[in-house]
C-alpha positions in Angstrom: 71.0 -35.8 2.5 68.6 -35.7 5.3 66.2 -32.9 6.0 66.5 -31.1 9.4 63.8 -31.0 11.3 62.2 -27.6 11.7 60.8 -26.7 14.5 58.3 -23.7 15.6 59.8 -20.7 17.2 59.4 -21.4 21.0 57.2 -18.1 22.7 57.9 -16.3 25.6 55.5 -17.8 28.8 56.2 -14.2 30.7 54.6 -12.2 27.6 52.0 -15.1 27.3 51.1 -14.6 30.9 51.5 -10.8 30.4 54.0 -10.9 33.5 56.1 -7.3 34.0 57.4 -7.8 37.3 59.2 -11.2 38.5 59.2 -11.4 42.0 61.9 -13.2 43.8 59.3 -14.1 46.2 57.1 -16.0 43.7 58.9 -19.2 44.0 55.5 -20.6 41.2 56.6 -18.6 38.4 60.4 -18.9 39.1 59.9 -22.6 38.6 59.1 -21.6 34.9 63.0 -21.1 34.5 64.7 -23.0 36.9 66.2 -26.6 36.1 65.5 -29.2 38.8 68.7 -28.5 40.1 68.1 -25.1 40.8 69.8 -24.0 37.8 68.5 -21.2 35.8 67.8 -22.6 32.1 69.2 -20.3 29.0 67.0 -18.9 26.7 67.3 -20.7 23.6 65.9 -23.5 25.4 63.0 -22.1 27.3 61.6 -19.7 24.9 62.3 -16.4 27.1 62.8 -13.0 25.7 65.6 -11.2 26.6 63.5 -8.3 28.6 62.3 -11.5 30.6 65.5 -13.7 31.1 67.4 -10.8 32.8 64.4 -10.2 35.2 64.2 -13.8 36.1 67.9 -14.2 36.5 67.9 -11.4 38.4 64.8 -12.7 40.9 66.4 -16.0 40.9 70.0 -14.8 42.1 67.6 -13.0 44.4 66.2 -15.5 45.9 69.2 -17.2 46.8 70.6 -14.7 48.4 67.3 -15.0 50.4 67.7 -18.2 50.8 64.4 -19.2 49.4 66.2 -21.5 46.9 69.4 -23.1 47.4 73.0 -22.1 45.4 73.9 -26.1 45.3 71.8 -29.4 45.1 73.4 -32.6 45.7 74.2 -34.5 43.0 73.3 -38.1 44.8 70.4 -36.7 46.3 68.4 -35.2 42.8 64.6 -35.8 43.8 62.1 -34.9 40.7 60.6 -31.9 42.2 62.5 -29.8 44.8 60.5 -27.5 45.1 57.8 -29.5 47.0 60.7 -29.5 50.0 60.2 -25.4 49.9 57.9 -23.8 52.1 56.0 -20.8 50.6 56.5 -17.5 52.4 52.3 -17.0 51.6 49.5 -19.1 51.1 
């Protein structure tokens, strides 16, 4: 039989950063859990805790709503970083 192949328990980048409030104007640290089609990523696979998941779901849903980040991205369309297209609100 084969060994599986462990891997090391993936950390939280919101605790490491010492983050408590996700703002759904912070389009820099929504990145962190967004896919490159705008999709927020689960858990398992970015690390997150589950304090910090349901704030950055809730910042990203948000931010749609705000239209700072679209619902929908084009399937032909997929360019590597969308979020170059996005204007900041603050510099």
């Amino acid at each position: 039989m084969q060994e599986r192949k462990k891997y090391g328990k993936k950390r939280c980048k919101f605790c490491d950063m010492k983050i408590d409030y996700i703002s759904y104007k912070d389009l820099e640290t929504l990145k962190l859990g967004v896919s490159e089609r705008f999709k927020i990523m689960p858990s398992r696979l970015t690390g997150t805790c589950k304090k910090h998941q349901e704030a950055l779901s809730k910042a990203v849903k948000r931010a749609r709503a705000a239209a700072l980040i679209p619902y929908i991205v084009d399937r032909k369309n997929v360019v590597e970083s969308p979020f170059d297209k996005i204007k900041p609100l603050h510099k």
